[in-house]
C-alpha positions as CSV (number, residue, x, y, z in Angstrom):
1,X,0.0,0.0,0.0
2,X,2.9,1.9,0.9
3,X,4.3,1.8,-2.7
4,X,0.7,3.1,-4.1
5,X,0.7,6.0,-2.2
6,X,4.4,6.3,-3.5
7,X,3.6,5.7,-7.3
8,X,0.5,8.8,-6.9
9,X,2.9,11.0,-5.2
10,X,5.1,10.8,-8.3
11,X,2.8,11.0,-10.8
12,X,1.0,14.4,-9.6
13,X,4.7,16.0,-9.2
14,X,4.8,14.6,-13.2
15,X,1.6,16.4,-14.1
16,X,3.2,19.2,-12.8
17,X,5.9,19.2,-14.3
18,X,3.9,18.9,-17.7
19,X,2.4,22.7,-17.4
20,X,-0.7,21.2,-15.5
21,X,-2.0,24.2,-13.2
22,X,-2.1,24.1,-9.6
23,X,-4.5,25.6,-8.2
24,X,-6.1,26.1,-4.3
25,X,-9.4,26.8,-5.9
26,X,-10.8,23.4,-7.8
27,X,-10.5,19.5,-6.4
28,X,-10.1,17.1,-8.6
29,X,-14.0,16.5,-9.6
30,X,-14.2,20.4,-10.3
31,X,-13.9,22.6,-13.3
32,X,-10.9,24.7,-13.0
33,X,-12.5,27.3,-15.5
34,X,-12.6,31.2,-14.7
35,X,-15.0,30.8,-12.0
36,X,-13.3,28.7,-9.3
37,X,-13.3,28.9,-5.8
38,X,-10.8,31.4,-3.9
39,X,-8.0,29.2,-2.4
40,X,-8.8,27.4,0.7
41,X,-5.8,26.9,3.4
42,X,-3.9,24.4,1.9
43,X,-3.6,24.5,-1.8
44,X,-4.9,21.3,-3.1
45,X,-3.6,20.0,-6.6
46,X,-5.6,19.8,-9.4
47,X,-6.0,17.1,-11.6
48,X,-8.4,18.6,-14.0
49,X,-6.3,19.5,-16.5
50,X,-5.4,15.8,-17.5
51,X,-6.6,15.0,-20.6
52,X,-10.1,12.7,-20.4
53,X,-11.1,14.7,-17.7
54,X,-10.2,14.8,-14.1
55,X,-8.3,12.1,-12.5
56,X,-9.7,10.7,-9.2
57,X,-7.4,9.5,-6.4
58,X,-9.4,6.2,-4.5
59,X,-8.0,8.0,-1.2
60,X,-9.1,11.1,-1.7
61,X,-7.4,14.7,-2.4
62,X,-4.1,15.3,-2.3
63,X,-2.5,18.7,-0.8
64,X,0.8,20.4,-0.8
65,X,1.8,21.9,2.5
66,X,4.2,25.3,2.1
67,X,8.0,25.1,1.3
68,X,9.6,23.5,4.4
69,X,12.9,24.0,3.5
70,X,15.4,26.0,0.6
71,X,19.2,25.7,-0.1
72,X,21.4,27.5,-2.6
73,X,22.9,25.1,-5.2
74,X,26.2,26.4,-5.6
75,X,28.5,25.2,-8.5
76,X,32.7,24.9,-7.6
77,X,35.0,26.4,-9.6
78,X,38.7,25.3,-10.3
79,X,40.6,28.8,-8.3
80,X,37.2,30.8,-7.7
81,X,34.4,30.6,-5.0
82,X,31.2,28.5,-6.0
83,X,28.7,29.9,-8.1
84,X,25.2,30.3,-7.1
85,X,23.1,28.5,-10.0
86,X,19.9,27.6,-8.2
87,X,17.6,26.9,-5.6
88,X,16.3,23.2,-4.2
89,X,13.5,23.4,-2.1
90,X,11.7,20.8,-0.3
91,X,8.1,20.6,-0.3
92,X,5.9,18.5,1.9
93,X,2.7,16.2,0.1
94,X,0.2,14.4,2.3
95,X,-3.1,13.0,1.7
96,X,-6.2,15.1,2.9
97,X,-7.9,12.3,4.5
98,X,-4.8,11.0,6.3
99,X,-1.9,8.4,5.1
100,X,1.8,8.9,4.8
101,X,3.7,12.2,4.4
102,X,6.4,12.6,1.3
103,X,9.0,14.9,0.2
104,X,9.8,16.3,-2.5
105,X,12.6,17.9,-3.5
106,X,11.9,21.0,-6.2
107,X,15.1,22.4,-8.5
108,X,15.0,25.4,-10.1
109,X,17.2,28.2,-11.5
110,X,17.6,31.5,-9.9
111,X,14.3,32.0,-11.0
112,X,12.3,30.4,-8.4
113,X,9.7,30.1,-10.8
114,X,11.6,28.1,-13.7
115,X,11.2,24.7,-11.9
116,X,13.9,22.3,-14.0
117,X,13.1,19.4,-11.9
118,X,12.9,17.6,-9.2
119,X,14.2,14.6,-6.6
120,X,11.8,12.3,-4.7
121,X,12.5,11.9,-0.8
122,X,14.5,8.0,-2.1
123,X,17.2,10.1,-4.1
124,X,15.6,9.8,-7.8
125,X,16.2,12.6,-10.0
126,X,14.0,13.8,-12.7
127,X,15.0,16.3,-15.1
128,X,12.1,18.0,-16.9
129,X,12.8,18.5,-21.4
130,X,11.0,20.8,-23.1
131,X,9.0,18.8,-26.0
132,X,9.3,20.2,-29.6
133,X,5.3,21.3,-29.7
134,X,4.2,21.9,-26.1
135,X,4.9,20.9,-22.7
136,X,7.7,18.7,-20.9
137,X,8.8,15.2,-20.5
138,X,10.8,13.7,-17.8
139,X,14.2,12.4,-18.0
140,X,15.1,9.8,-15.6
141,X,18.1,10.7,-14.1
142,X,18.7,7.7,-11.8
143,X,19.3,7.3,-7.8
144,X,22.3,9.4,-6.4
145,X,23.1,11.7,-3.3
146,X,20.9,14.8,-3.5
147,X,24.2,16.8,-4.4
148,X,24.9,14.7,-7.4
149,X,21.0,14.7,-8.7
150,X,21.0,18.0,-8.3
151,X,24.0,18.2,-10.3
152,X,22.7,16.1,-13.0
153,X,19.7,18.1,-13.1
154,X,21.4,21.0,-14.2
155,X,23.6,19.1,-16.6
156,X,26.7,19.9,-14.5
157,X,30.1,18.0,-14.5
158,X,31.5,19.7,-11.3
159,X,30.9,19.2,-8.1
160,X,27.9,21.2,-6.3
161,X,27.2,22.4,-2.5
162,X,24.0,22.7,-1.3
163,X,23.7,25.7,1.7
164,X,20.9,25.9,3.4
165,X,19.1,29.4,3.7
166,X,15.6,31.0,4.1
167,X,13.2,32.8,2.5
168,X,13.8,36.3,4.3
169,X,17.4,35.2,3.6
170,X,16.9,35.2,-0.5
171,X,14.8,38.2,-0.3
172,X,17.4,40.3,1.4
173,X,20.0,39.2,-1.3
174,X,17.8,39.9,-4.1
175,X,16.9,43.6,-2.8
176,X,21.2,43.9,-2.4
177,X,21.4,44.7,-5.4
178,X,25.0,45.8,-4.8
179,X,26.1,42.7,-3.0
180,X,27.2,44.8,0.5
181,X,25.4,42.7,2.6
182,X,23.5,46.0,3.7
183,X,20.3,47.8,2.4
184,X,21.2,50.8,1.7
185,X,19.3,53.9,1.5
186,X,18.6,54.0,-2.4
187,X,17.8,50.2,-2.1
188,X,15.4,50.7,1.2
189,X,13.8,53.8,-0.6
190,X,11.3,51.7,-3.4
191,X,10.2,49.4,0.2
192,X,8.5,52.3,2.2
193,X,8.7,53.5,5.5
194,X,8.3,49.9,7.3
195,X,11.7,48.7,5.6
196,X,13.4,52.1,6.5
197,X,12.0,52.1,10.0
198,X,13.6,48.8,10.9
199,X,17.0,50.6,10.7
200,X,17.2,50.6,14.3
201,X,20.9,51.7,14.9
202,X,20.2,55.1,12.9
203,X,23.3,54.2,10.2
204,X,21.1,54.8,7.1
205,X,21.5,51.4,6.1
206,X,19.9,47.7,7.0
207,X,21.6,44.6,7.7
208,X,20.3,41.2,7.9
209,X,19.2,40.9,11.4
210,X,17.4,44.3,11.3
211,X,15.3,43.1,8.1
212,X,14.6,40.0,9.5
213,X,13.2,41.3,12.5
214,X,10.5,43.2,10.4
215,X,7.3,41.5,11.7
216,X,6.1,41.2,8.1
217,X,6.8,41.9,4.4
């Protein structure tokens, strides 16, 4: 039973891969047309893009918690310091009406948003093709250490780190534009007075621990 729940688990993560939309507003009986439901809680895949129609789970609904859990994939370099390529980040599937828990293991670029694969919580590696008319297909990428399927996934031939960060973490870096490992004032000024009134110390800039301690973003 064990291995059922398994096998489902894999092939929703393949229907998303394939450009399916996921959505917290339609189950899988449901149109996911215009006029869908607003998003309950937990966001709850939808199935009813499949071609045929919707396809029905005999355990019912399956739901994606939030991101647990993000790392930097860093690529070494012969004489230079890694490079940042990517992101993994772990997500967390369990079954609406009870049953196991499973992980899995999301890759993108340094767009968050251009997922190019993904690693189930047993070390498998799928890398995600771009067909020649329309969607994706799955390239099975074999069973490895997470750092080398993550590797694989991006096609790599060096060896890559995997440093474990947050999500205030990422956005601070991506608002340092400059790379100081401060806000300053020109890149506080777009944020409003919340981000500029969490400069406690009065030094006209923000470091890390000062914009993490804003109680909300």
């Amino acid at each position: 039973m064990a291995m059922r729940w398994y096998v489902c688990i894999v092939a929703l993560t393949a229907l998303m891969a394939t450009g399916c939309s996921i959505t917290g507003a339609c189950r899988p009986a449901e149109d996911c047309g215009p006029g869908s439901r607003p998003p309950p809680p937990e966001r709850v895949l939808s199935l009813g893009c499949t071609e045929g129609g919707p396809l029905r789970l005999d355990r019912g609904d399956w739901a994606v918690s939030r991101q647990s859990a993000v790392w930097k994939v860093l690529e070494t370099q012969e004489g230079s310091p890694p490079r940042h390529i990517g992101y993994l980040t772990r997500r967390r599937f369990r079954q609406m009406r009870g049953g196991p828990a499973y992980d899995i293991f999301a890759v993108t670029t340094l767009n968050r948003s251009e997922e190019i694969g993904r690693i189930d919580q047993m070390g498998h590696a799928y890398r995600y093709r771009a067909r020649r008319n329309a969607g994706f297909e799955e390239v099975d990428l074999g069973t490895n250490s997470m750092e080398n399927g993550v590797a694989a996934i991006f096609d790599s031939n060096r060896e890559v780190l995997l440093e474990k960060t947050t999500q205030r973490r990422i956005a601070f870096e991506m608002l340092d534009r400059d790379g100081s490992g401060f806000l300053e004032a020109e890149e506080m000024a777009p944020h409003g007075d919340r981000v500029r009134a969490a400069d406690t110390d009065r030094d006209g800039r923000l470091g890390f621990e000062e914009f993490n301690a804003i109680p909300k973003l």
